[in-house]
N, C-alpha and C positions, 0 to 999 in steps of 0.2 A: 504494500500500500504506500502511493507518493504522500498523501496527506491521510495523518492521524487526531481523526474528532469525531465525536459521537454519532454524525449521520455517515459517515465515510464506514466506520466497524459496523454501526447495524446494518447499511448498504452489501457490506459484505458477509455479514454470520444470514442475510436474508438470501444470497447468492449461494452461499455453499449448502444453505440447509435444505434449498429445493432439488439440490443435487445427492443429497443424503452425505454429505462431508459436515457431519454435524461439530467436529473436531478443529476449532482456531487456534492458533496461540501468538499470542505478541508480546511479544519478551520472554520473559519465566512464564507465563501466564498462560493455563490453557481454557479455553472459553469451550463448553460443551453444551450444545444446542439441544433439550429432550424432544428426539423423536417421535415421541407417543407410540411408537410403534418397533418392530423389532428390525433391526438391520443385522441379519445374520453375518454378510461379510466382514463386519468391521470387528467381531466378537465372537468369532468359528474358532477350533484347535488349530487348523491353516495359518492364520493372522498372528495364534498366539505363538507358534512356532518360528514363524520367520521373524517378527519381532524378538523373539527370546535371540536369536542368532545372533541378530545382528546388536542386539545388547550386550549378547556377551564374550562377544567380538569388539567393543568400544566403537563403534563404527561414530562416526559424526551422526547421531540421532535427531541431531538439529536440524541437522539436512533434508529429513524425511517429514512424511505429511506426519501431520499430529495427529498424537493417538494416549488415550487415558494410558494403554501402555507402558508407553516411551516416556511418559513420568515418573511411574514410578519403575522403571527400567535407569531411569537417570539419576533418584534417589538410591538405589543399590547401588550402582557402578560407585557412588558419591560415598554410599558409606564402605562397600568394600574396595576400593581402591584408596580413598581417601581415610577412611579409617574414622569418620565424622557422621553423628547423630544424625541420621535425618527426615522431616515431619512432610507430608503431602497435605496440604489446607483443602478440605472441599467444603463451599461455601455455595448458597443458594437459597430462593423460595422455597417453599413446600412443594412438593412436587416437581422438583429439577430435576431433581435422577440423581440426588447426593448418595442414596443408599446403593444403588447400581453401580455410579462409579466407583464409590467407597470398594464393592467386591471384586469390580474388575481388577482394581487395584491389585489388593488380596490375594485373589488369585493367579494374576502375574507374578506376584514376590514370591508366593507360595513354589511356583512353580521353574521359575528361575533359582531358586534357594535349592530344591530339591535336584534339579543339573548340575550344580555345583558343585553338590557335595557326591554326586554319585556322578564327578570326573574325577 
């Protein structure tokens, strides 16, 4: 984005969500659009696999689309490479999909922790 203000992001989180790229981020920040509905691709063992790869492989994550993931795929690499505490914030209305992301989370660590230790 050339220009960062408030009609310019929702211009855009309105552009990616009809395309089902519910997933922003601008800066640290990932901004996650609730679907209402289920988008298998973005949340399949497939998704979770190649993401775990290329996590734990340190790949530039930055580089790639944004994905609840690659958050907390960047909070691991942070605390096992770096050796440093570290919190993922999920903030929202009621009804954002704080509790979904919260698991996706979860479930990535869970399953990234368990590669780890059974290399």
């Amino acid at each position: 984005m050339d220009v960062l203000n408030e009609p310019e992001i929702l211009n855009n989180l309105k552009h990616r969500y009809r395309q089902d790229r519910i997933f922003t981020k601008i800066g640290p920040t990932l901004i996650v659009v609730n679907p209402y509905k289920r988008i298998d691709a973005l949340f399949n063992g497939h998704k979770m696999k190649e993401l775990t790869t290329k996590v734990k492989a340190s790949e530039k994550i930055d580089s790639l689309d944004p994905h609840v993931f690659l958050i907390a795929g960047a909070a691991y690499n942070k605390l096992r490479i770096g050796d440093r505490n570290q919190a993922i914030v999920i903030s929202g209305e009621s009804g954002a999909g704080k509790t979904e992301n919260a698991k996706y989370c979860m479930a990535f660590l869970a399953g990234l922790s368990h590669e780890h230790h059974a290399d």
